[in-house]
N, C-alpha and C positions, 0 to 999 in steps of 0.2 A: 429536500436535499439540495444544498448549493453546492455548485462545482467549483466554486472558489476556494470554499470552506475544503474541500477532499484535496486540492492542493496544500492544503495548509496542514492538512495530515499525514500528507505523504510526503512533505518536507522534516516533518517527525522524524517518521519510520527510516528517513533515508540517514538524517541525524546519528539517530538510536543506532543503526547498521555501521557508523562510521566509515561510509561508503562517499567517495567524490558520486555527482551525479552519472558521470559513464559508463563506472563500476556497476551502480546501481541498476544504471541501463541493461548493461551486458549478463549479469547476474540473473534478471528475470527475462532476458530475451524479447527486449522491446528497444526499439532505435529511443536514442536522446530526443527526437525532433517529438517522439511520441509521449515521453516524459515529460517533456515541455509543454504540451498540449492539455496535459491532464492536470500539471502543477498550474495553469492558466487557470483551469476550465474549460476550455476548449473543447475539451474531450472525454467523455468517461472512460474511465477502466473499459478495457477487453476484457471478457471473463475469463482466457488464457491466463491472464497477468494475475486477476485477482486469485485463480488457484494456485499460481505460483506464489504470490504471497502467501495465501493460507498453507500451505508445506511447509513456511519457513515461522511459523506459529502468530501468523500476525491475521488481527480479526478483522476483517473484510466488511463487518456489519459496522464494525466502528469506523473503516475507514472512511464509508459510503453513507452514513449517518451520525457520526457522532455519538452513537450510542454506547456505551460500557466500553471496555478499556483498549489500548492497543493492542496486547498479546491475550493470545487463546491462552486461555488457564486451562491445567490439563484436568481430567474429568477425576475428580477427588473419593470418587465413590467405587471406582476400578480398581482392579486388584483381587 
């Protein structure tokens, strides 16, 4: 996992949301200085922030690996 590449994800996801970066900030309850850190690499995700994404249907496995899509698909077999 490169921490560059999870910036480049979460430059996505913040896209996707049509959110300015302070929105984005203030939405999941992390200062900009900390967004900034994480869109660097600087800094990984807090697990705080990454369950607040996961609430808002976005996959945390993809953000932190690249793996399978951005959004959680809901479970097709429910019901």
């Amino acid at each position: 996992m490169k921490k560059s590449e999870i910036g480049v994800r979460l430059e996505r996801v913040i896209k996707t949301m049509k959110l300015k970066q302070y929105q984005f900030a203030e939405k999941f309850g992390i200062s900009s200085a900390s967004l900034t850190r994480y869109k660097s690499g600087d800094r990984l995700p807090d697990p705080e922030f990454l369950i607040a994404l996961s609430k808002e249907k976005i996959n945390t496995n993809w953000l932190l690996t690249g793996d399978g899509s951005m959004n959680i698909r809901p479970d097709l077999t429910a019901g």
